[in-house]
TORSE-433635 format. One record per residue (C-alpha): residue number from 1; residue in one letter; x, z negated, y. Coordinates in steps of 0.2 Angstrom, whole numbers. Example, Ala and Ser with C-alpha at 12.3 -4.5 7.8 and 13.67 -1.06 7.14 Angstrom:
BEGIN
num, residu, px, pz, py
1, a, 62, -39, -22
2, s, 68, -36, -5
# end
This chain:
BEGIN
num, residu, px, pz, py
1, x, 709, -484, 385
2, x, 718, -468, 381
3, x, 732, -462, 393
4, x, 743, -449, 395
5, x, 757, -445, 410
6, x, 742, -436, 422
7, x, 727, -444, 414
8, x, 718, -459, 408
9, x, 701, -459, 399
10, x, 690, -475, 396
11, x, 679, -473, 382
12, x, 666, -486, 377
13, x, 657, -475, 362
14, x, 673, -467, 353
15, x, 660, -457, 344
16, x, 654, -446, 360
17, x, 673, -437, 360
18, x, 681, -429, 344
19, x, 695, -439, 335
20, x, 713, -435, 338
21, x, 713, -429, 357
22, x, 725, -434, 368
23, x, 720, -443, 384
24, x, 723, -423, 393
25, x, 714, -411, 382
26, x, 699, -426, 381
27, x, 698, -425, 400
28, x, 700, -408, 402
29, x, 685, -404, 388
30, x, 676, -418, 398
31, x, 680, -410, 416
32, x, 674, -392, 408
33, x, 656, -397, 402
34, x, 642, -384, 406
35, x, 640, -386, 425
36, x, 621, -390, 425
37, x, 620, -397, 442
38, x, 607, -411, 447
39, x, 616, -414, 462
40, x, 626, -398, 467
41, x, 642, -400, 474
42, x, 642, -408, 491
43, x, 656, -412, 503
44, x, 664, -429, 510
45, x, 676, -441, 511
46, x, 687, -427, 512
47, x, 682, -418, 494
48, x, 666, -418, 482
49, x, 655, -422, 471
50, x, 642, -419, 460
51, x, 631, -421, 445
52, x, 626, -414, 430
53, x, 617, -418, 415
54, x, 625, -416, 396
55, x, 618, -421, 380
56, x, 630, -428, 368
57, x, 628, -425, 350
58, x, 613, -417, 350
59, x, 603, -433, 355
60, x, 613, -444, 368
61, x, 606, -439, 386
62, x, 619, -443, 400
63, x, 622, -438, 418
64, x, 640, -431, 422
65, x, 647, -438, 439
66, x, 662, -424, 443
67, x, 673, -429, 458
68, x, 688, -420, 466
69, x, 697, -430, 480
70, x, 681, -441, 484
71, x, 691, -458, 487
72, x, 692, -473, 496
73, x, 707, -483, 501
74, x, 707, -500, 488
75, x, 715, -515, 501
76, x, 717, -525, 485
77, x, 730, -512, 479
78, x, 738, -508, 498
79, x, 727, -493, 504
80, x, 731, -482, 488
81, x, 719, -468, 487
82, x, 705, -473, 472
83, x, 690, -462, 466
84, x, 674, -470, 471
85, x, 666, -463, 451
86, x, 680, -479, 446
87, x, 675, -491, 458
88, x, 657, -485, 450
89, x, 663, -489, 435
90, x, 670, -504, 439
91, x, 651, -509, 446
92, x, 641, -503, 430
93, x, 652, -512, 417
94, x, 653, -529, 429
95, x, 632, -529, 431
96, x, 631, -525, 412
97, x, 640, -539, 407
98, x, 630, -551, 423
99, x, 616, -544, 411
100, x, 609, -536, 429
101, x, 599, -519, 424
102, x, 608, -498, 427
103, x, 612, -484, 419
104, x, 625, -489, 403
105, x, 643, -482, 407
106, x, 650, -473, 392
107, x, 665, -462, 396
108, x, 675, -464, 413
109, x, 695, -452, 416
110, x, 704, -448, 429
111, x, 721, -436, 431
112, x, 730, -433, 445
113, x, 731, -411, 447
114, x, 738, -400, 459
115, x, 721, -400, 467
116, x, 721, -420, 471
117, x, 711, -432, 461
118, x, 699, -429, 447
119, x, 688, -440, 441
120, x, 673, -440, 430
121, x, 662, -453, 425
122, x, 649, -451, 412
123, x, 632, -463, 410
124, x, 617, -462, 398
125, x, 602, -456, 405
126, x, 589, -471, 410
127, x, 575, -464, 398
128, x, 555, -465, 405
129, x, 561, -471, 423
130, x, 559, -464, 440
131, x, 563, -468, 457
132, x, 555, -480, 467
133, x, 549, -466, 478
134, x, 540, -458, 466
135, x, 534, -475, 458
136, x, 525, -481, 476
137, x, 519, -461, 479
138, x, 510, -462, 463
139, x, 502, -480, 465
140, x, 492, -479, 482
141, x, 485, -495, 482
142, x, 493, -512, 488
143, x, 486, -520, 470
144, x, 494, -508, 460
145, x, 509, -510, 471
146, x, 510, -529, 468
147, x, 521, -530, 450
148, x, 533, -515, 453
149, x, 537, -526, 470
150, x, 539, -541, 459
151, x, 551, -530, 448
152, x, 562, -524, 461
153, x, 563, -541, 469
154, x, 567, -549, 452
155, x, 582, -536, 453
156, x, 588, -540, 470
157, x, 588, -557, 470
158, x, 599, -556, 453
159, x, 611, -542, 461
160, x, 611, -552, 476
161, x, 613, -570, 470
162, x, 628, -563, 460
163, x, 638, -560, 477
164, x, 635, -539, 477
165, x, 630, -527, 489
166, x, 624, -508, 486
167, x, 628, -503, 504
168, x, 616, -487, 502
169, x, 600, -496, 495
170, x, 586, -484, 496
171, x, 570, -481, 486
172, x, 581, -468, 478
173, x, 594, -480, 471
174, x, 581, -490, 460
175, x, 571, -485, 444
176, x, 558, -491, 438
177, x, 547, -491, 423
178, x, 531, -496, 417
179, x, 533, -507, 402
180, x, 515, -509, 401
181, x, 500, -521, 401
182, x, 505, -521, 419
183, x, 522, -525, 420
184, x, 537, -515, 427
185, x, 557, -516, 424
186, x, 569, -510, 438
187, x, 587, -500, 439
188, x, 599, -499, 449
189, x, 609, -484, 451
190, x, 623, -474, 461
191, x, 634, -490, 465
192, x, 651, -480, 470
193, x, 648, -490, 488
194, x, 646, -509, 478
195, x, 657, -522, 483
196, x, 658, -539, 484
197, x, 649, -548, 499
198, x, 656, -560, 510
199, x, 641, -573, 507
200, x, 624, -568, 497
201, x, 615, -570, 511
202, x, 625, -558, 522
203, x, 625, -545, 508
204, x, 606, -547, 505
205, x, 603, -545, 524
206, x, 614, -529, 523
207, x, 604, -521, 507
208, x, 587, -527, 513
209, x, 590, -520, 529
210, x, 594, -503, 523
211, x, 581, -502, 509
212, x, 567, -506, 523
213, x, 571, -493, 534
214, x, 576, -480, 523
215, x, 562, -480, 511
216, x, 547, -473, 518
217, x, 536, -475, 504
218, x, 534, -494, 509
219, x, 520, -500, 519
220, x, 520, -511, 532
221, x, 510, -524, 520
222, x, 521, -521, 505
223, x, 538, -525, 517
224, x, 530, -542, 523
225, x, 525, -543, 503
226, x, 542, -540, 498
227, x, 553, -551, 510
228, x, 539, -566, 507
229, x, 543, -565, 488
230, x, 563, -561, 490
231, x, 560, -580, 499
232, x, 551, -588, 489
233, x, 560, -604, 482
234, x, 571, -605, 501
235, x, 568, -616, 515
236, x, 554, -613, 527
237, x, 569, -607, 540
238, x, 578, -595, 527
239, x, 565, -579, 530
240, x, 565, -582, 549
241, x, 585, -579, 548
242, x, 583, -565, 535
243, x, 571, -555, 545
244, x, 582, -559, 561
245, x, 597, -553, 553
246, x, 590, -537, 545
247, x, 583, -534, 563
248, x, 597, -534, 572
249, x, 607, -525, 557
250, x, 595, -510, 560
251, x, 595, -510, 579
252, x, 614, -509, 578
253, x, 616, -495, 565
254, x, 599, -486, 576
255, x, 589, -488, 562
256, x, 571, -487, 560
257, x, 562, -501, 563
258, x, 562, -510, 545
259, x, 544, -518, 548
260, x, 535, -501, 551
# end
């Protein structure tokens, strides 16, 4: 970590930043990167955010996260105001080291400005992945359909089984590849909402039922599909309290039905 009295840079390839900086001037050349927006600036939490893309070096791709006052309040340190790209950060190094697959962080700082809190957070690009929405628009049939399920299922029962919930899990939030002879890998991405769930089973409930009613793409037969492999290796009664939990989970939050 390189720090300085307004900010602190995190680097895990010393090679992406020139040698010699201090922990300002690195985060102010990082804060200043060309502004090609992905993801344009958008309001909450009482600031912004966005993204951008910046190759490194002529050869390492990355997406730039670029935050200004987007916080949370952290009860383990007594409400104080944190940025959600380090609780992100936090997220991407734990699942990396669970072995769980997402984009690889590379480069996290923070300063403190007149402005409020910056923060940016920098991530290699996942290269030949897209989203599961464009994955299932692409794949029409329920057969072709079958192993990119049986990837993101894989992933959620690891993410899941390791006590983590996404809390905005979405055909957008996971990637996916085709590795060939059949076979797909899964992502996960944007986890500046993850946080340890009260029991695996609540915060698999929580996901699921968010991820079924927020990803159109999925058909009816594909949910059943999915849920009966999520399952597979429970008790008979486990589904029946899944499917009754992520039910009333969407009827609370007036979600769409998860099973249409």
């Amino acid at each position: 970590m390189h720090r300085s009295k307004q900010a602190c840079v995190w680097l895990v390839d010393d090679s992406l930043m020139p040698a010699g900086l201090s922990a300002a001037d690195m985060f102010e050349q990082l804060w200043s990167l060309p502004e090609n927006w992905v993801e344009k600036p958008n309001s909450r939490r009482g600031g912004w955010s966005a993204v951008s893309t910046h190759t490194f070096n002529g050869d390492v791709r990355t997406y730039v996260k670029r935050q200004r006052n987007h916080c949370y309040r952290a009860i383990h340190l007594f409400g104080r105001l944190i940025p959600t790209a380090r609780r992100e950060w936090d997220s991407l190094i734990k699942l990396k080291d669970l072995g769980i697959p997402a984009p690889e962080a590379v480069i996290y700082g923070e300063r403190r400005a007149k402005e409020g809190y910056q923060a940016v957070l920098i991530t290699k690009a996942l290269e030949n992945y897209s989203n599961l929405t464009r994955a299932l628009e692409e794949l029409p049939s329920q057969e072709d359909r079958t192993p990119v399920i049986h990837a993101v299922v894989a992933l959620l029962k690891r993410f899941h089984g390791s006590g983590i919930q996404h809390n905005s899990l979405s055909g957008e939030h996971i990637f996916m590849k085709n590795t060939g002879n059949g076979t797909w890998a899964a992502a996960l991405i944007d986890l500046e909402k993850c946080r340890r769930s009260l029991t695996p089973f609540l915060g698999s409930a929580r996901d699921l039922a968010y991820f079924l009613s927020h990803t159109p793409k999925l058909t009816t037969q594909n949910k059943d599909f999915l849920i009966q492999e999520y399952c597979s290796g429970q008790p008979a009664e486990y589904m029946t309290r899944l499917k009754d939990k992520i039910t009333t989970r969407c009827r609370q939050k007036s979600w769409k039905n998860p099973w249409k």
